[in-house]
C-alpha positions as CSV (number, residue, x, y, z in Angstrom):
1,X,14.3,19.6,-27.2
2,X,12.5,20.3,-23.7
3,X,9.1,18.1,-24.9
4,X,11.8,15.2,-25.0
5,X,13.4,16.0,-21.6
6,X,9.9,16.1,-20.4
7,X,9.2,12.8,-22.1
8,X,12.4,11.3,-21.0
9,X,12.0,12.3,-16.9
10,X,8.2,10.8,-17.5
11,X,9.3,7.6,-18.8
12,X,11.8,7.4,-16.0
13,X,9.3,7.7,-13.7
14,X,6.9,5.2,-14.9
15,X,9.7,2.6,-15.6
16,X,10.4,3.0,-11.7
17,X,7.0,2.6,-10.7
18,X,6.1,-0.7,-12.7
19,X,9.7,-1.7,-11.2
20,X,9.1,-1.2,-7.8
21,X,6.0,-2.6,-8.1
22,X,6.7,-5.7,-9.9
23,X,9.7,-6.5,-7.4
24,X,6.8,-5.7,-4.4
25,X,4.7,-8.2,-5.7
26,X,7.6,-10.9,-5.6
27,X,8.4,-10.8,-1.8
28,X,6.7,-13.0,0.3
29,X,4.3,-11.6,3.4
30,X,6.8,-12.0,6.3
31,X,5.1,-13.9,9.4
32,X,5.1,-11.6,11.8
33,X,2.7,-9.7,9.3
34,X,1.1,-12.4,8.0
35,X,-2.3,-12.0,10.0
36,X,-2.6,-8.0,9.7
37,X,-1.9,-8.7,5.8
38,X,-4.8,-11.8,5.2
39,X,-7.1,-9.3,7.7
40,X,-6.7,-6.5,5.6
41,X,-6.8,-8.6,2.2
42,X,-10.8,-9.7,3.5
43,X,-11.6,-6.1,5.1
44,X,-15.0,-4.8,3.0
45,X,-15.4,-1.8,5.5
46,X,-14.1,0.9,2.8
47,X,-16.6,-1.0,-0.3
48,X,-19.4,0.5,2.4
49,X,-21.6,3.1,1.4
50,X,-22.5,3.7,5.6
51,X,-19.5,6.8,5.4
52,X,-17.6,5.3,8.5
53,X,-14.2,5.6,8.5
54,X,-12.5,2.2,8.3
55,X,-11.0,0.5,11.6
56,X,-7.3,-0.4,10.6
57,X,-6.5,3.1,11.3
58,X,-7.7,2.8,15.0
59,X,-6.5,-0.1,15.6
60,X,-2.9,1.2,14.3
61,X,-3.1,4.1,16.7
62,X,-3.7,1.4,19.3
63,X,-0.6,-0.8,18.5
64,X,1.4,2.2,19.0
65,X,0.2,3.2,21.9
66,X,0.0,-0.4,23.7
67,X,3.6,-1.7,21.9
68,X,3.4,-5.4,22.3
């Protein structure tokens, strides 16, 4: 009786996952993230071998810090 619960509560999970990402997929990009998002959709820094770290992250930290 447990294995199913377990089965159950792991099906549930997955169903939720493939849900939440089918639904993701059908929402448009909204504008004001439409550059960031066709930026990050070309970036090749993380494909690198070189072991830098990649430059979204930095340029996050400076969005915060500068708040437009």
């Amino acid at each position: 009786m447990d294995i199913l619960i377990m089965i159950a509560v792991l099906s549930g999970f997955i169903g939720l996952y493939i849900g939440t990402m089918y639904l993701n997929n059908r929402v448009a990009v909204p504008e004001s993230c439409k550059e960031a998002y066709l930026e990050a959709q070309s970036c090749e820094s993380c494909a690198s071998r070189s072991g830098k770290s990649c430059g979204f992250s930095d340029t996050l930290e400076f969005m915060k810090e500068v708040k437009l």
